[in-house]
Each structure stands twice: as C-alpha cells, then as structure tokens.
TIMAR-893930 format. One record per residue: residue number from 1; chain; y, x, z of N, C-alpha, C in turn. Coordinates in steps of 0.001 Angstrom, whole numbers, plus 524288, in hexadecimal, padded with zeros to 5 digits. Layout:
REM TIMAR-893930
(atom NUM, "A", (Y, X, Z), (Y, X, Z), (Y, X, Z)) ...
//
This chain:
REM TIMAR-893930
(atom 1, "A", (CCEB7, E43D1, B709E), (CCD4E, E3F4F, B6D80), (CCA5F, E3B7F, B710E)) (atom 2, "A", (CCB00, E3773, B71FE), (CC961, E321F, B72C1), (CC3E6, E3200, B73EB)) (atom 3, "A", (CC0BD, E3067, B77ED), (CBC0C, E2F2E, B76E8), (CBA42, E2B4E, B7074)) (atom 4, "A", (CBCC3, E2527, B6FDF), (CBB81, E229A, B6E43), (CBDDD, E2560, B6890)) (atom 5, "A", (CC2F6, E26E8, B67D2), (CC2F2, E2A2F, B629A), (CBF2D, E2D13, B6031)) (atom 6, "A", (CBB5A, E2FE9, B6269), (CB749, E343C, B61D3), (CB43F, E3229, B60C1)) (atom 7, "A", (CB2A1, E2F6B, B63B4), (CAE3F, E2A4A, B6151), (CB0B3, E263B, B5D61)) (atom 8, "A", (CB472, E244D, B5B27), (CB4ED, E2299, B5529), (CB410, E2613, B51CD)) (atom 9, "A", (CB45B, E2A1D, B5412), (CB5E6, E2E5B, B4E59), (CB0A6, E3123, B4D46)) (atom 10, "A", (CAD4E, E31C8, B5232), (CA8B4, E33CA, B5260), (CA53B, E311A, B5047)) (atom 11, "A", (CA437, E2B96, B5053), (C9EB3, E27D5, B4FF2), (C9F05, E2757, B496A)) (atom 12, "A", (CA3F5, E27B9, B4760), (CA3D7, E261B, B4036), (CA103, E2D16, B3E5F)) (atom 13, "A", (CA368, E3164, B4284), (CA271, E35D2, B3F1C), (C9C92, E35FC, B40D2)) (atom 14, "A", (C9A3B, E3552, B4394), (C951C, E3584, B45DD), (C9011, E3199, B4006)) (atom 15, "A", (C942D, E2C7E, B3F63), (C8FD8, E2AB0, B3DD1), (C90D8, E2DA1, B35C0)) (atom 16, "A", (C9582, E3037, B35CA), (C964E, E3244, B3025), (C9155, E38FC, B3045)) (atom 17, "A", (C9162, E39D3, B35B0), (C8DBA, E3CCC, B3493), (C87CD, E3BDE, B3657)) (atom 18, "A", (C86F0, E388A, B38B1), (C8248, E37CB, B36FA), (C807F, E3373, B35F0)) (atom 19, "A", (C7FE5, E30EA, B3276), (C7EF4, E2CD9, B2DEA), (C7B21, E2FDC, B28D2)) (atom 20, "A", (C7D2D, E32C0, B26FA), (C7B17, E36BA, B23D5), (C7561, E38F8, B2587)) (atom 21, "A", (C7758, E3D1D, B288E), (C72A9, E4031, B29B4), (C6E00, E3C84, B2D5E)) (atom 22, "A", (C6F4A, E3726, B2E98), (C6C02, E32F8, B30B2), (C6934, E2F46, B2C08)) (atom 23, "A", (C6BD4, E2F74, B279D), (C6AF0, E2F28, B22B4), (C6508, E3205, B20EB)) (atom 24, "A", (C6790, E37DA, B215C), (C631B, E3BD8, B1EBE), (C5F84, E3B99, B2180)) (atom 25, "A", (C5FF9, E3BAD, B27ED), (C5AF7, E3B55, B2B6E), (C58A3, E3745, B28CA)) (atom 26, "A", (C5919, E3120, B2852), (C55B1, E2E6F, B2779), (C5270, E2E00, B21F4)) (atom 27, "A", (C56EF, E3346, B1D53), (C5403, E32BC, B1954), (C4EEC, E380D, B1997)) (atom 28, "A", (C4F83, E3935, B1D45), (C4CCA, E3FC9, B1DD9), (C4833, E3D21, B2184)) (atom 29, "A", (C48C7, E3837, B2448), (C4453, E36B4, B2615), (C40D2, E3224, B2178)) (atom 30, "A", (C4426, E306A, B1D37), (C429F, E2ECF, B18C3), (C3EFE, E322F, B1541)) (atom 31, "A", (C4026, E35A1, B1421), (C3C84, E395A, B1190), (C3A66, E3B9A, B137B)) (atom 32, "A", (C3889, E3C6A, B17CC), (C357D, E3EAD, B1B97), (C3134, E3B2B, B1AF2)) (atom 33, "A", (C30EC, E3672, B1D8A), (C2EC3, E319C, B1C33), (C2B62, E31E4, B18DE)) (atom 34, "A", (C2F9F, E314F, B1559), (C2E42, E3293, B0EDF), (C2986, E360F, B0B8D)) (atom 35, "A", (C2A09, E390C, B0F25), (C2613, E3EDD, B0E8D), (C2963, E42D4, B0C06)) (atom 36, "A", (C2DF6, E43B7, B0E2C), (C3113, E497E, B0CBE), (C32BF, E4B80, B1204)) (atom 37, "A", (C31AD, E501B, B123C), (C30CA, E52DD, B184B), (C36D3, E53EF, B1818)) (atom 38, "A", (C3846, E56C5, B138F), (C3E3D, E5848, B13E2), (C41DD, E52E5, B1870)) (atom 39, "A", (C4038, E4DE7, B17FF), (C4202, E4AF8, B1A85), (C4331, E4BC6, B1F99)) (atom 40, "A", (C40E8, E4E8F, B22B8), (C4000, E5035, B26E6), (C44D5, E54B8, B2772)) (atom 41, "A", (C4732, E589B, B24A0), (C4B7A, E59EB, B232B), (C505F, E580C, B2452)) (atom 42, "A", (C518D, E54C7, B21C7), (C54E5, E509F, B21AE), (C5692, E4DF7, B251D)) (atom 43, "A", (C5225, E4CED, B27A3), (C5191, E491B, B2DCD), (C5506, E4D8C, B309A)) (atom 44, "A", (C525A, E524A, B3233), (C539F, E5562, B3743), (C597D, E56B1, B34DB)) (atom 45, "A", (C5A56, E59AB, B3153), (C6047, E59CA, B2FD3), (C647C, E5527, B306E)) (atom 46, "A", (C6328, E51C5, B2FBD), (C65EA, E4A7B, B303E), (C66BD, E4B4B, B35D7)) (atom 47, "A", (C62E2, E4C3E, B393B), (C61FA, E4D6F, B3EF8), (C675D, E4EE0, B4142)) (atom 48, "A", (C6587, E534C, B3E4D), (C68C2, E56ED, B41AD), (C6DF0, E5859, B3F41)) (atom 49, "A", (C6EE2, E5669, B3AAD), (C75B4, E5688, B3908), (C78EC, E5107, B3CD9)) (atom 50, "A", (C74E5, E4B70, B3E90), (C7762, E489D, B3FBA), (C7792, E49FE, B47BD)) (atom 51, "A", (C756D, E4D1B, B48D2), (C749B, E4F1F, B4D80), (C79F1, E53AE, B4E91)) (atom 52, "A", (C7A8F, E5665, B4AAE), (C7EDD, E5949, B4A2D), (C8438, E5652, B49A3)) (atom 53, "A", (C8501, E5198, B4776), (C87F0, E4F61, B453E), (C8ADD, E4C46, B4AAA)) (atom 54, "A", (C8630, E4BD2, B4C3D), (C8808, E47D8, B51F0), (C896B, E4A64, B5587)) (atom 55, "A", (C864F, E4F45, B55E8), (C89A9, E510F, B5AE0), (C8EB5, E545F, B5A7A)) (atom 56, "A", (C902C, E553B, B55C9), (C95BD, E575E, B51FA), (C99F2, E537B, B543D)) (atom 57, "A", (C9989, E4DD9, B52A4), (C9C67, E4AA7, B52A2), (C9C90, E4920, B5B09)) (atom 58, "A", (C9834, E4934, B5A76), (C9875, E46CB, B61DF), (C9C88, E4ADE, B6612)) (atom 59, "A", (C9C00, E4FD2, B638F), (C9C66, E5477, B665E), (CA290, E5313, B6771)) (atom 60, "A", (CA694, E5216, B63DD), (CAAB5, E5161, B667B), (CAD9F, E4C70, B6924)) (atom 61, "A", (CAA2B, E4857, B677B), (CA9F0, E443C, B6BA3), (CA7D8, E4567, B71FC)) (atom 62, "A", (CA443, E4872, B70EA), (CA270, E4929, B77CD), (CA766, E4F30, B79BA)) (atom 63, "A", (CAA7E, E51F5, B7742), (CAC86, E55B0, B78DA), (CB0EA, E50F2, B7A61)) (atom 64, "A", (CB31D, E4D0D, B768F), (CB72D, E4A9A, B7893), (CB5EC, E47EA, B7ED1)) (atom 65, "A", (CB35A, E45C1, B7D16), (CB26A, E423F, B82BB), (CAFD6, E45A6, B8759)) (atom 66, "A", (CAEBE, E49D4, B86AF), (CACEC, E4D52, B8BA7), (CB24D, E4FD8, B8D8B)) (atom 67, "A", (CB5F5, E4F43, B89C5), (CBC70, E51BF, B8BD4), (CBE6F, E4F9A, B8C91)) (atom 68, "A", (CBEA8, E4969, B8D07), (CC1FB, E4473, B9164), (CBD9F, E4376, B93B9)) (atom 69, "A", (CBEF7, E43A1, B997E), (CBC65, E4137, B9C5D), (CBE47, E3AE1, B9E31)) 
//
C-alpha cells in the first residue's frame, strides 16, 4: 500500500478515534475542577484509550513505509 494511501485512510480513522475519548478527557478535567475526584478517572482512561488508539492505527503506517525503502 502506498505511502500517501495510508495516510488518507489513517488521519480520518485517527481523528474517529480520538475525538471522543479527547472529549471525556476534557470533561473528566471538568469535574475534577468541579470538585469530583472520580474526574480524575476519566482523564487517565481518555489518556490512555486515545494513546492506544494511536499507536493501533500508526503501527501499520510505519510497518508500510519501513518495507519500501
């Protein structure tokens, strides 16, 4: 597959997954704020689903392009 193919197809699925959980982070730093600790919850999970999410999606963009040189 294409460098530039991988990257159309990658940057829409990237931002479908994290939009959301960038969402919850900022509402988990809202109620935190707020004075609800659970907020703090929310945040690190948001974290780290959109941390997972990215390197899911990156992983076979960098396998493509590390196999054409």
């Amino acid at each position: 597959m294409p460098f530039g193919v991988a990257l159309r197809a990658g940057v829409p699925a990237l931002a479908v997954l994290v939009v959301p959980p960038a969402v919850a982070a900022w509402c988990g730093c809202r109620a935190e704020r707020l004075g609800d600790p659970a907020g703090r919850d929310l945040r690190v999970i948001a974290i780290v689903v959109t941390a997972v999410s990215i390197a899911l999606n990156l992983a076979p963009l960098l396998v493509v392009w590390g196999l054409h040189p």
